[in-house]
Phi, psi and omega in degrees: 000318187296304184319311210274313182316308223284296205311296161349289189310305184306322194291346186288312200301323203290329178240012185257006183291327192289303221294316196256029190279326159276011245232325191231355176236048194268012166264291189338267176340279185334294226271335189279335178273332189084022168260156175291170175272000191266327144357289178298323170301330175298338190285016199248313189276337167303341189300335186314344194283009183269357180238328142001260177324316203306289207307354174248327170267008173270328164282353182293284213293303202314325209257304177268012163122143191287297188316313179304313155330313201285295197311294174355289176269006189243002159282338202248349189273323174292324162306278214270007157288297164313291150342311171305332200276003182217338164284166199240022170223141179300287165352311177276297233287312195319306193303312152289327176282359148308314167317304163318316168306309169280358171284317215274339184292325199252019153246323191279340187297295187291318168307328148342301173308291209293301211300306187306317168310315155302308186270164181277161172311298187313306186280344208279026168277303182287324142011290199280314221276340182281353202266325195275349168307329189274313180301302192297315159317302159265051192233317208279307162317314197293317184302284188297311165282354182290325189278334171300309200278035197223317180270330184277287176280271174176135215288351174277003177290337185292346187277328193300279181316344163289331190279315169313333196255327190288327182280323149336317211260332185280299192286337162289335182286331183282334176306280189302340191253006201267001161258341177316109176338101185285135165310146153314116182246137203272138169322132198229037161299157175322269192319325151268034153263321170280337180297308218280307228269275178331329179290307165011250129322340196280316167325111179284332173294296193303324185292319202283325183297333155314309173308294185315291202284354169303288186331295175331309196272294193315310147291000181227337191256346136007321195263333207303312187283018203229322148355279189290325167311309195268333157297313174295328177304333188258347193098015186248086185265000172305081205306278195330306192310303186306322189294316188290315157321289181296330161291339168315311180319322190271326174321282155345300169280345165302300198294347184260344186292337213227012167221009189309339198285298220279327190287323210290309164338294188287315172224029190024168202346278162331293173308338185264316167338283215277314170329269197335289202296338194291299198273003143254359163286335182287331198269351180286288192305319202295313191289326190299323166299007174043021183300204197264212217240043193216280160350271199294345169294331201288310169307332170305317188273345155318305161301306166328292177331299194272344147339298197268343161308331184270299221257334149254022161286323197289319181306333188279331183283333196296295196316312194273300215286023160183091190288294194306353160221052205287324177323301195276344194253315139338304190289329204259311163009279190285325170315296154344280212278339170300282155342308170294331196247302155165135148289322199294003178277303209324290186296318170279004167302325197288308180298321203284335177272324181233029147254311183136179163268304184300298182286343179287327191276334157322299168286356169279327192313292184324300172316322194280339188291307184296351181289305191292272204317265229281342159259333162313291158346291166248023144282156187231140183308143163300139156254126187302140193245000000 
């Protein structure tokens, strides 16, 4: 079991390297294409197609197997990585981080799946909370070294080490994981993927966790491309600064992965809910005030913390409520939470221009406490199948 979790964690780490890569070098890009940075801040947005791809890639894995799914996409990430690293039109390289976005969608969603399969409802919050150590870790990395490796080097070498490593990670998956029990599999005809999708929805629980986390992303993850921009804006023109920052987030997030045991304890469920949302409205507010950038790591890493106190309580309900299509029930999760992340550079592009810095993140600041107090309120614990 440990052996098939180490394997998992990696291949999770292994594509979660991608997601935050573009995030401290959205000037670099701008200057080397001959685009504006707000321009540039879109290829960020490409990612969406990683929640995108979930109505499709979540009855794929029920029916021909999640592990397999997974080598898969992390073969096809490695492909369009490798690729980034060498085209000169703005245009493609987006077209590839769509790409990138779907592949990186068939690793953390389905490993989710699988891990839910295995562990019991009673341990898999903590579980959960070790898969996102692995996911946050190369959320952390991917940030803090694309800016580093931008300044020292040049910001397409980093795509080249995203392709060396996603490929390394297809061959421990295919290797490692090829004893894993399979699941029962499901049909995968028009008609019952959609009668499952309709089973779904049908839930009440799921509409409010679906809801929830479109909300989430949608007030909070916004700011991330904007980061370097609003550091430059300040006298920080440095992509490594912006990349130590925007990892400050994933930072937050390692200490709540590593302390999940010890909160469940302390304040069970509901109470880790409405904390999580109060202290990413704190990490909000701290940045609407634009101190300096030792300040906003820190907020940042505030933010992280109570994100992931919020977002992986909903995970836990999202595994149990439909066990027999835990893939497809997952997926519209991430579907969900994508959809929300994005709009959301669009909308704070919007706020930050003809609003401000200070107010826009005041209404996201706001949103997230009502987002934890109103959904902690109305879930109700699973009971385990």
């Amino acid at each position: 079991m440990n052996r098939t979790f180490n394997i998992i964690g990696f291949l999770v780490f292994a594509s979660s390297l991608s997601v935050r890569t573009i995030d401290p070098v959205v000037p670099q890009i701008a200057a080397d294409l001959g685009i504006s940075p707000t321009t540039a801040a879109m290829l960020t947005a490409g990612f969406a197609a990683y929640g995108l791809a979930q109505p499709v890639l979540g009855p794929i894995a029920d029916a021909f197997g999640k592990a397999r799914i997974m080598t898969i996409c992390l073969l096809l990430l490695a492909v369009s990585s490798f690729l980034s690293a060498i085209v000169t039109d703005f245009w493609l390289l987006f077209a590839l981080r769509v790409v990138s976005g779907a592949a990186c969608g068939g690793s953390f969603p389905v490993a989710m799946a699988i891990i839910s399969d295995l562990v019991p409802l009673a341990q898999r919050q903590v579980a959960i909370g070790r898969l996102l150590a692995a996911t946050i870790s190369g959320n952390l990395l991917g940030a803090a070294v694309s800016g580093v490796v931008a300044d020292f080097i040049h910001w397409r070498s980093m795509f080249v080490g995203l392709g060396v490593i996603s490929v390394a990670a297809t061959l421990l998956g295919i290797y490692g994981l090829r004893d894993l029990p399979p699941s029962e599999p499901q049909p995968l005809d028009v008609r019952s993927v959609l009668a499952r999708n309709r089973a779904i929805f049908a839930i009440r629980a799921a509409r409010i966790c679906y809801g929830t986390v479109a909300l989430e992303a949608l007030f909070l993850f916004g700011i991330f491309p904007y980061v370097s921009v609003l550091l430059a804006k300040s006298g920080e023109p440095r992509a490594s600064i912006a990349g130590l920052v925007v990892a400050a987030f994933a930072v937050g997030g390692m200490v709540y992965s590593l302390s999940v045991r010890r909160l469940l304890q302390i304040l069970g469920q509901k109470q880790i809910m409405m904390a999580g949302g109060l202290f990413a409205a704190l990490g909000l507010a701290i940045v609407a005030t634009s101190p300096p950038w030792q300040v906003q790591a820190v907020a940042f890493a505030v933010m992280g913390l109570g994100f992931y106190m919020l977002h992986a309580s909903i995970q836990v309900y999202v595994t149990e409520f439909a066990p027999a299509a835990r893939s497809s029930a997952v997926a519209f999760h991430t579907f969900s939470f994508f959809i929300g992340g994005g709009i959301s550079p669009v909308a704070y592009g919007i706020g930050l221009e003809r609003l401000g810095t200070g107010i826009t993140l005041s209404i996201a600041a706001a949103a997230m406490v009502l987002i934890g107090i109103v959904s902690a309120q109305l879930l109700v614990k699973p009971r385990p199948t």
